[in-house]
C-alpha positions in Angstrom: -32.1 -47.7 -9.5 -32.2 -47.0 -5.9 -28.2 -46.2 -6.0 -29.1 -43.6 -8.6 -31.8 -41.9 -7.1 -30.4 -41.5 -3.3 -27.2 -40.2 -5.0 -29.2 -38.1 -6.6 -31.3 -36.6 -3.9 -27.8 -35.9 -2.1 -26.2 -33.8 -4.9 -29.8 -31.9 -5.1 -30.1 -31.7 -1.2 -26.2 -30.4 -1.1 -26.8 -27.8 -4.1 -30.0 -26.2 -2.2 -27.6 -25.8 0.4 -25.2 -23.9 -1.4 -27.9 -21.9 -2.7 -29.4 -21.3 0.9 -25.9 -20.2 1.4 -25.8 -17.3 -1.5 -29.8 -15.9 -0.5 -28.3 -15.3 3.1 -25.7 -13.0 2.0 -28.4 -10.1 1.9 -26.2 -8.1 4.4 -23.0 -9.2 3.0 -19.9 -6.7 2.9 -19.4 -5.4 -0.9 -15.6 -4.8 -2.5 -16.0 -1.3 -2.8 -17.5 -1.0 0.6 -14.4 -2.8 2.2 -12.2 -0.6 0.5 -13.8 2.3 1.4 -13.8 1.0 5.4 -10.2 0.3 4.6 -9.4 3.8 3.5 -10.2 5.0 7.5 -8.9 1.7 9.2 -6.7 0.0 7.8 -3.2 1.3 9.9 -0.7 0.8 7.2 -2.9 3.3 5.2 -3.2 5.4 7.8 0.7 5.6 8.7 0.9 6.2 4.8 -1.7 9.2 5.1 0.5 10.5 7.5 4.0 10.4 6.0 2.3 12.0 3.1 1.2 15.1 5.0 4.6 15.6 6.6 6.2 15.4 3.6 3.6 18.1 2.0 5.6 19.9 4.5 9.0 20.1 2.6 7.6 22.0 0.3 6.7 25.1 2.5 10.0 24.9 4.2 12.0 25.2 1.2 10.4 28.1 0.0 10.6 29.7 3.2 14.4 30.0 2.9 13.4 32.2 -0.1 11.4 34.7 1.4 12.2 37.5 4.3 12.9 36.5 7.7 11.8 38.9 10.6 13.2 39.1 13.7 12.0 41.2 17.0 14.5 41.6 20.0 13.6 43.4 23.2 15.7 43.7 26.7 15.3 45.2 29.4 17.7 45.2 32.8 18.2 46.8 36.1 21.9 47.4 36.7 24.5 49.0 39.3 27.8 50.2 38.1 31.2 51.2 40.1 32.4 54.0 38.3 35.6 55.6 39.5 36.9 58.5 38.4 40.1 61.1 38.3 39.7 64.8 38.2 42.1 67.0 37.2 44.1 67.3 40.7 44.6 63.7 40.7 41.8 63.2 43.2 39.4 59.6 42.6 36.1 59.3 43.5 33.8 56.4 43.3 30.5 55.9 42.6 27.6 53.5 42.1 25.0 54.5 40.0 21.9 52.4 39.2 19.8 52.4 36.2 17.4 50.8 33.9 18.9 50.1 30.7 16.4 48.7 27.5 16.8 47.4 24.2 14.1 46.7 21.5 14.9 46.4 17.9 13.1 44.7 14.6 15.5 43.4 11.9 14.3 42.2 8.6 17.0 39.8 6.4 15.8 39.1 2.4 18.6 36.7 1.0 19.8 38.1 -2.5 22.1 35.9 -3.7 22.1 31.8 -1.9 23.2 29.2 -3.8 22.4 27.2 -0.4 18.5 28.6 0.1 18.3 27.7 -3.6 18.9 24.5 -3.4 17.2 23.5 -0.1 13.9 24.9 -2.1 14.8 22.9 -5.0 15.1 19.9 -3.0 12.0 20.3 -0.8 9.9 20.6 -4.1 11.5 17.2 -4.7 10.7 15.7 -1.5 7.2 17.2 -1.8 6.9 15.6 -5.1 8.4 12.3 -4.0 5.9 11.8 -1.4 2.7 12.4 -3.2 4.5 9.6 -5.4 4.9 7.5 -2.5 1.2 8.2 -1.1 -0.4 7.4 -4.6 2.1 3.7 -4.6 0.9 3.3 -1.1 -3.1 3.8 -2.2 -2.3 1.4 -5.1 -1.1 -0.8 -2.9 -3.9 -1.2 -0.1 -6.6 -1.5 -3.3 -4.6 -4.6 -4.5 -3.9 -5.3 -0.3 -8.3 -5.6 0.1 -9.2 -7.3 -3.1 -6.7 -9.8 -2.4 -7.4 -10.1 1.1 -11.6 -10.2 -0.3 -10.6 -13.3 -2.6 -8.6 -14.9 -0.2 -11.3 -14.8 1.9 -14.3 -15.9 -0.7 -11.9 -18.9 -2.0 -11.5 -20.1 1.3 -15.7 -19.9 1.7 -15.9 -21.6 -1.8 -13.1 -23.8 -0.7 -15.1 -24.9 2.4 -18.3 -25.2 0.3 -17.3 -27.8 -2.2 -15.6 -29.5 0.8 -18.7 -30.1 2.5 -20.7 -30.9 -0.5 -18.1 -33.7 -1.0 -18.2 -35.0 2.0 -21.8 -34.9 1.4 -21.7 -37.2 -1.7 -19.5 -39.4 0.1 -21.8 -39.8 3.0 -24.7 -40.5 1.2 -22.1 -42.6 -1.0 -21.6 -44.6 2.1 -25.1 -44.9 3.3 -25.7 -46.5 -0.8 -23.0 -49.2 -0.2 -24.1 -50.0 3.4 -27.5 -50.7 2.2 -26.6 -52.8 -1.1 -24.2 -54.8 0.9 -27.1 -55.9 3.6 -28.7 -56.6 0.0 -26.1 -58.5 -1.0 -25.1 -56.4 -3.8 -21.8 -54.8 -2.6 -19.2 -55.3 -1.8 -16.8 -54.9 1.9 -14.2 -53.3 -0.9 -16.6 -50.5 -1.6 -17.2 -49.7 2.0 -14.1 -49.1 2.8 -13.1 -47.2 -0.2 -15.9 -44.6 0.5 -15.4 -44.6 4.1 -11.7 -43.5 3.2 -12.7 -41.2 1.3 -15.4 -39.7 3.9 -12.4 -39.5 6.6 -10.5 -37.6 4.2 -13.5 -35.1 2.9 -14.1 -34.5 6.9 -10.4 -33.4 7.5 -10.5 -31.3 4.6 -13.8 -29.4 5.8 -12.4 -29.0 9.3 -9.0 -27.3 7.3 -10.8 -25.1 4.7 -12.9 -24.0 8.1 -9.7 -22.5 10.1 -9.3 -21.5 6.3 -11.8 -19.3 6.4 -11.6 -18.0 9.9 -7.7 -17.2 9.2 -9.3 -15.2 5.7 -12.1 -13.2 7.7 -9.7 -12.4 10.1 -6.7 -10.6 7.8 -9.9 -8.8 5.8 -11.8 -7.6 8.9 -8.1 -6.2 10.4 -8.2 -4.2 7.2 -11.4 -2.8 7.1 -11.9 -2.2 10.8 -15.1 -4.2 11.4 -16.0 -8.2 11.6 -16.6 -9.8 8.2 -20.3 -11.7 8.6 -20.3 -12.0 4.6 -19.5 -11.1 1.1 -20.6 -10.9 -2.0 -20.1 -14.2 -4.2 -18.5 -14.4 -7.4 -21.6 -14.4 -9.6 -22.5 -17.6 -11.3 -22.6 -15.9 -14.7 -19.1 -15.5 -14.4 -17.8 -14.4 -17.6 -14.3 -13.1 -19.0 -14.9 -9.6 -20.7 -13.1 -8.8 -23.3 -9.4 -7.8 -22.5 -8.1 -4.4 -23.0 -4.9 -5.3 -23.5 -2.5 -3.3 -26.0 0.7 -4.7 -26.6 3.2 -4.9 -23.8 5.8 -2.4 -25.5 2.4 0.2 -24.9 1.9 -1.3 -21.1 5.7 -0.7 -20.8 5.7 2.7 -22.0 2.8 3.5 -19.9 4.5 2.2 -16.6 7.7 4.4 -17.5 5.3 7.2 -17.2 3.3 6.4 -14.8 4.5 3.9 -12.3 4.2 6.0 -8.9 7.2 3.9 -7.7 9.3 4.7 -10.8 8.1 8.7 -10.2 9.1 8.6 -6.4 12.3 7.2 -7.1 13.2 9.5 -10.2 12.4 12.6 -7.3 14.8 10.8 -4.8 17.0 11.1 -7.7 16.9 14.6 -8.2 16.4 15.3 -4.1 20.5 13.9 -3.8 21.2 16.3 -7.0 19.9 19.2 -4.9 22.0 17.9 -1.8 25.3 17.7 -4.4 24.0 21.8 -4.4 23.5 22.2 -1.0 27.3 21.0 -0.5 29.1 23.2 -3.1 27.0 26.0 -1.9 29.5 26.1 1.4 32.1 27.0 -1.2 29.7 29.9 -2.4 29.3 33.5 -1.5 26.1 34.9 0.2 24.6 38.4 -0.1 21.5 39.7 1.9 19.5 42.5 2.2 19.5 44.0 5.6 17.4 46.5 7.5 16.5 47.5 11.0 15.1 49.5 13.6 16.3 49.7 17.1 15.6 52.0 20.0 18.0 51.9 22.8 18.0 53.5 26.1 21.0 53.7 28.5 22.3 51.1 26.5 25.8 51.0 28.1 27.4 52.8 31.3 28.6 55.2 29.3 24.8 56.4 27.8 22.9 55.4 31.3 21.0 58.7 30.8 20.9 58.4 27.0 18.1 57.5 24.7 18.6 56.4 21.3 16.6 55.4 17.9 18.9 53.9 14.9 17.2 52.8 11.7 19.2 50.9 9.2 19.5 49.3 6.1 22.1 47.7 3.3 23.8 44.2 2.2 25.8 42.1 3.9 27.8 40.0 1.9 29.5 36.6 3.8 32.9 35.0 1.3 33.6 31.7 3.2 37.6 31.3 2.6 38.4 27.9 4.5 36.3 25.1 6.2 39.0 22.4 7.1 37.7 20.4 3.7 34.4 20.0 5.1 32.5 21.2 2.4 35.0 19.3 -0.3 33.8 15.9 1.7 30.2 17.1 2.1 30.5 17.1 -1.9 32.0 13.9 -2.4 29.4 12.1 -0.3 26.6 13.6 -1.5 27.5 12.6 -4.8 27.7 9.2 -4.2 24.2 9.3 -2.7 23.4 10.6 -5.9 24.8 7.7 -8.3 23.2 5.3 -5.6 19.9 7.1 -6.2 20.4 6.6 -9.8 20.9 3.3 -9.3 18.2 2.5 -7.2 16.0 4.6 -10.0 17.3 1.7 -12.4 16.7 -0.9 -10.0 13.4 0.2 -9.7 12.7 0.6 -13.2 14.0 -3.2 -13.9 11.3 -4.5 -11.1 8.2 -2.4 -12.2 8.8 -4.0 -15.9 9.7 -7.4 -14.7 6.4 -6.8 -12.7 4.2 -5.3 -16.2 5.6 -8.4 -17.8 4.8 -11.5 -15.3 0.8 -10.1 -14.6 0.5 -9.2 -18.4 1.3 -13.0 -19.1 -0.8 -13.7 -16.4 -3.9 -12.4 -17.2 -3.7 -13.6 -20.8 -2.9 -17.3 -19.1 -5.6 -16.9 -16.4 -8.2 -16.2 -19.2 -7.0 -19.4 -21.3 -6.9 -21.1 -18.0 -10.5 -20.6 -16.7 -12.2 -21.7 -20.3 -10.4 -24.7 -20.3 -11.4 -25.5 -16.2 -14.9 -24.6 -17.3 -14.6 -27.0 -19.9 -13.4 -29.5 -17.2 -15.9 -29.2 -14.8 -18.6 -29.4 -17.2 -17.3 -32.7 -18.5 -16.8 -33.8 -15.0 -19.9 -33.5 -14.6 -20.7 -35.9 -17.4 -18.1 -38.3 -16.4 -20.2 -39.0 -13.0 -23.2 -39.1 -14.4 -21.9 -41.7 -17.4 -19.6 -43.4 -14.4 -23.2 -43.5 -12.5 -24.7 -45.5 -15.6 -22.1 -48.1 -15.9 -22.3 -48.9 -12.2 -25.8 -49.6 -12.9 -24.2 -51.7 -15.9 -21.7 -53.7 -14.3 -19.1 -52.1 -16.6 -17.6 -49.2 -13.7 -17.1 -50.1 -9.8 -17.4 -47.4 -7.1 -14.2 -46.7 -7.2 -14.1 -44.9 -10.3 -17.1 -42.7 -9.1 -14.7 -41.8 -6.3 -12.1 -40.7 -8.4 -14.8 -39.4 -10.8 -16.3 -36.8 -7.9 -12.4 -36.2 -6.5 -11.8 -35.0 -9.9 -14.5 -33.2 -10.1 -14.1 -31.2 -6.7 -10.2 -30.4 -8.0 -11.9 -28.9 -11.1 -14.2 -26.7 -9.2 -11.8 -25.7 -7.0 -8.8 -24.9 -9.8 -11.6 -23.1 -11.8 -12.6 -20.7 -8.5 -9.2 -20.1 -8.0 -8.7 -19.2 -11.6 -11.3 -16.8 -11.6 -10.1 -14.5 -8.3 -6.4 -15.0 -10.0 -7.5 -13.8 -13.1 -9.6 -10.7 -11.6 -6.4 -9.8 -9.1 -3.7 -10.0 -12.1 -6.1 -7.6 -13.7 -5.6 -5.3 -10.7 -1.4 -5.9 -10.5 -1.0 -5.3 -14.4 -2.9 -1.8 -13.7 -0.8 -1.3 -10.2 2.5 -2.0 -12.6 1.7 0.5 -15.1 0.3 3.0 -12.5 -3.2 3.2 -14.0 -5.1 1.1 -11.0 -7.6 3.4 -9.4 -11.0 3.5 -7.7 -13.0 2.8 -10.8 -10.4 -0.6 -11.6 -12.0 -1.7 -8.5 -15.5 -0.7 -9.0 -15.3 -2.7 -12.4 -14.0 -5.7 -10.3 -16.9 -5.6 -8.3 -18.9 -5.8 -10.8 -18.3 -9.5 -11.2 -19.7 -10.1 -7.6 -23.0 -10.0 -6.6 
């Protein structure tokens, strides 16, 4: 009876623990809150932030090929001249005159006709388009980058919890065995099998704690600050129901959606506007000209001239021969462009294969955790029947060793089970490019 009850007291004391544990987590650093901190600090983010703005840029320079260009020239020089001259007796004469000599003049230059300005706006639409595709993958991304990091970091905690209240059990396993063997009542065998047991439980504490250290550190690089806490998994875990469709929907949604599907099919259609840009050297070119210059003493001949000359009209430039360099520009552009195409299928192929795995995942995950909560709950019977027939003679310690073991692997599967289950949730969404702020805010809801 005394086995029982010190066993007993040692689960209790080991649970109030744990519980001590969850009512000091007042302060404790929320999903969304870490993702938000993560929006400003984390660097990968940022450098994404960044390539998206200077690719908002393409855009603007594209269309700027489109509109009038406007030039302003001004000059003005001091100059000295030898001017000789013949009269008509034959006679030279030589002179140096000096003068100021300026030039200002405003031209204005409208392209009519550019198969080449065309195209370069065509393709910085493209570009524009393929980096808001990009930044949207990259945002994607660093919400699946935090709530993985987050779990990673509370099943390490959880980890290092049900290590210690093992190696709790075992030490008040071993403290039960010391005293009925000055009793008389156990055995040598059943000290050394706990004390095993205890060495073991104490090197896996000391691993789950550079666990969790190695965990806090790769969140709190993310979100720019040190990680004293987070919010626990709440006890009342429970699966809601899944809104899952069938995966031919999920598939077409993702062919829609995907941001990494979209980026590629713009990369696609960026080398189609480069296949343009080439031919165009083969292409004519026809601009509207006009201009307004006012000269004075422009050359030798005027030095005591002044001048104004407005003009406008076309200029139309045929190129006839460029060594075959536009001819090879073509060619190797499209290549580029049945590579892009490629890569667009390539692309495609991964997204899907992608859909498919975390769609078969979070079906499995939910199957997975009721059948661990099952297991833990009937581990939790086996030690307390194992407990009894101890008392009866009928068990020996050793079976309450592999009892609690068992029971600890249970625990642990189920915890991982859950975070699994809640970040396949988050990668289907990702896959089929419907994962945003509010995914995660339903995520957090299961913490507390």
């Amino acid at each position: 009876m005394a086995k029982f009850s010190l066993r007993t007291r040692a689960l209790a004391a080991a649970v109030s623990a744990v519980f001590m544990v969850y009512a000091g987590n007042a302060s404790a650093l929320g999903l969304v809150e870490a993702y938000q901190a993560a929006l400003t600090n984390d660097s990968v983010f940022q450098a994404a932030t960044q390539e998206y703005l200077a690719g908002q840029e393409n855009k603007i320079l594209g269309r700027s090929l489109l509109l009038p260009n406007v030039a302003a020239n001004y000059a003005n020089s001091k100059n000295r001249a030898d001017v000789e001259a013949v009269n008509i007796l034959g006679n030279k004469s030589l002179t140096h005159p000096e003068y100021y000599s300026r030039q200002a003049s405003v031209q204005l230059r409208q392209a009519l006709f550019s198969m080449d300005s065309w195209a370069r706006y065509k393709q910085g639409l493209a570009q524009s388009d393929y980096a808001t595709a990009v930044f949207e993958s990259r945002r994607q991304e660093l919400i699946l980058r935090v709530a993985a990091a987050y779990t990673d970091a509370l099943f390490a905690t959880e980890q290092l919890r049900l290590a210690e209240v093992q190696r709790n059990m075992y030490a008040e396993q071993q403290k039960v065995n010391d005293q009925l063997f000055e009793k008389g009542e156990g055995t040598k065998t059943d000290m050394l099998e706990t004390q095993s047991r205890l060495d073991l439980a104490e090197a896996q504490v000391l691993e789950a704690q550079d666990n969790v250290q190695t965990a806090n550190a790769t969140l709190s690089a993310m979100v720019g600050q040190d990680v004293k806490g987070l919010d626990d998994l709440n006890p009342s875990f429970r699966i809601s129901q899944l809104p899952l469709g069938s995966l031919e929907e999920w598939k077409t949604g993702a062919l829609a959606d995907s941001p990494d599907i979209q980026a590629q099919r713009y990369a696609v259609e960026t080398a189609h506007q480069e296949v343009n840009k080439a031919k165009a050297g083969h292409a004519p070119r026809l601009d509207f000209i006009a201009s307004y210059s006012k000269n004075k003493a422009n050359t030798v001949d005027t030095y005591n001239q002044d001048s104004t000359v407005r003009s406008i009209g076309i200029q139309l430039n045929v190129p006839l021969y460029s060594g075959g360099q536009v001819s090879s520009a073509t060619r190797q552009a499209v290549a580029s462009q049945e590579k892009a195409k490629a890569d667009l299928q390539s692309t495609t192929d991964k997204v899907l294969i992608e859909l498919r795995k975390q769609y078969a995942s979070v079906l499995s995950s939910a199957a997975k955790i009721r059948a661990l909560e099952k297991a833990v709950a009937s581990g939790e019977l086996l030690i307390q029947a194992t407990e009894h027939s101890i008392k009866g003679g009928v068990r020996i310690n050793l079976d309450l060793l592999n009892a609690q073991q068992q029971l600890y692997l249970s625990k642990r599967d189920l915890a991982q089970a859950r975070y699994g289950y809640l970040v396949s949730t988050l990668r289907l969404k990702s896959a089929a490019g419907k994962l945003d702020d509010d995914s995660l805010r339903a995520m957090a809801a299961y913490f507390r």
